[in-house]
C-alpha positions as CSV (number, residue, x, y, z in Angstrom):
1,X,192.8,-55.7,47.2
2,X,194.5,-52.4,45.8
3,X,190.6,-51.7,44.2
4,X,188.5,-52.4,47.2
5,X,190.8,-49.8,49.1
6,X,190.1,-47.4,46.8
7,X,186.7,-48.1,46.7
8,X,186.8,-48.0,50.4
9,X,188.3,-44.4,50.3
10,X,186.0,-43.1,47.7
11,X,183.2,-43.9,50.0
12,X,184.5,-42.0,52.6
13,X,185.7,-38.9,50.5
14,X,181.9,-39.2,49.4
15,X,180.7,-39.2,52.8
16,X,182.8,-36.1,54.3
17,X,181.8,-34.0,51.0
18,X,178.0,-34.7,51.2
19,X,178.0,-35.1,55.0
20,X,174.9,-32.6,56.5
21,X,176.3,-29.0,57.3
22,X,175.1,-28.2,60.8
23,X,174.2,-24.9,60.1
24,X,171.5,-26.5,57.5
25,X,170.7,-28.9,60.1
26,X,170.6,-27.3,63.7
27,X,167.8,-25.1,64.5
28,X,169.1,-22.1,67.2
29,X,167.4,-19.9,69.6
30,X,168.6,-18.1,72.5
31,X,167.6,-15.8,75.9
32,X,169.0,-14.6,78.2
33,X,169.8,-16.1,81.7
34,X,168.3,-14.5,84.1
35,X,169.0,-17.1,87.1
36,X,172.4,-14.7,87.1
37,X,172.8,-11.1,87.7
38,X,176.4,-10.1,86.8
39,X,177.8,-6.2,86.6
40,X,180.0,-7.3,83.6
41,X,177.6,-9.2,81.3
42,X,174.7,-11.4,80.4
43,X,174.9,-15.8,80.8
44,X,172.9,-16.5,77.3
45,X,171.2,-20.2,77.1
46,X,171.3,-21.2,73.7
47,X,169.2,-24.3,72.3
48,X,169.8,-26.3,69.1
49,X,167.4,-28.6,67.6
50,X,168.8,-31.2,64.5
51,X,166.0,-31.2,62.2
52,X,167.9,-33.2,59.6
53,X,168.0,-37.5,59.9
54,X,171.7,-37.9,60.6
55,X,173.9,-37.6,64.2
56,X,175.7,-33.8,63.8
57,X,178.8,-33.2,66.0
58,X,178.2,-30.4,68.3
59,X,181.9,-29.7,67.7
60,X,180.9,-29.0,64.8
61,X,177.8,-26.5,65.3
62,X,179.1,-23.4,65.9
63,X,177.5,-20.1,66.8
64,X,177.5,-16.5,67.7
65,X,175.6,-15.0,70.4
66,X,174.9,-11.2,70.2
67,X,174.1,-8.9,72.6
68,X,171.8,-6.4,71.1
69,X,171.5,-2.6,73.0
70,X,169.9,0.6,72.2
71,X,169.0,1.1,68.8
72,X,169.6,-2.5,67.6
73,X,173.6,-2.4,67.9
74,X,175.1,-4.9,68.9
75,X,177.1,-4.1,71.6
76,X,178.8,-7.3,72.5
77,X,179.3,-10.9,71.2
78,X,180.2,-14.6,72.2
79,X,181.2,-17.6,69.9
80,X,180.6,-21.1,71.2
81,X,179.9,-24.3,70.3
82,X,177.9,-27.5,71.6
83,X,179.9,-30.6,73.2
84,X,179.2,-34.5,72.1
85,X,176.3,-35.4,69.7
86,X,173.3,-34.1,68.7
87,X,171.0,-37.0,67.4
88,X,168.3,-36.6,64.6
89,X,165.3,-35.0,66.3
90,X,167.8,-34.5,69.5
91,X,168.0,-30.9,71.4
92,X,171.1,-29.9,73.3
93,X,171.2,-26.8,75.3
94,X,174.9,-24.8,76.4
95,X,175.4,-21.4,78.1
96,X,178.0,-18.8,77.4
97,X,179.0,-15.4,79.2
98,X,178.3,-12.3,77.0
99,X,181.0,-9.5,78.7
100,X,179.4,-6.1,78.0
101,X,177.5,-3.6,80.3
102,X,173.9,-5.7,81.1
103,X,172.1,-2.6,81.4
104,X,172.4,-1.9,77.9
105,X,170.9,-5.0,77.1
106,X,167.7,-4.8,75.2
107,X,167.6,-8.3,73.2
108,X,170.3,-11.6,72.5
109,X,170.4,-13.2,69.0
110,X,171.9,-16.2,68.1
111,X,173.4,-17.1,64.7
112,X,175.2,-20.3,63.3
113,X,178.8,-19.8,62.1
């Protein structure tokens, strides 16, 4: 008994260590919402595709939005994540608010944390 429980636990050490990182996995692009006009920021859409053949928890798949301005500063930024599941070959879209002056705002990036 005492070595099947071990066994059991080495398979699931195995599996959190070699689990896919979703930063390898999940694809990201973002734009900006233009749908609504605010005076104290941008609403950013931001898409993730899992590429890789495993379910990634959107908990997990984090990211940082930047609002770019003049000159390629960034003159604001948003972290967020997705909700639930993303399944292999699965897309999941989520919006975050961006607080920063919109008429600065020449371009939004998006890059996983």
């Amino acid at each position: 008994m005492r070595r099947s429980w071990t066994a059991a636990l080495g398979l699931f050490l195995a599996s959190c260590l070699f689990a896919a990182n979703p930063k390898d996995c999940v694809d990201l692009s973002a734009r900006q919402d233009n749908d609504v006009s605010s005076p104290s920021g941008v609403r950013v859409t931001i898409n993730g595709y899992n590429r890789c053949s495993e379910d990634m928890d959107g908990y997990r798949c984090r990211f940082r939005v930047d609002a770019v301005g003049p000159g390629g500063k960034v003159i604001a930024s948003q972290s967020g994540t997705f909700g639930g599941t993303i399944a292999p070959g699965g897309r999941v879209e989520t919006k975050v608010f961006v607080l920063c002056d919109p008429d600065r705002v020449r371009s939004i990036t998006v890059e996983a944390q």
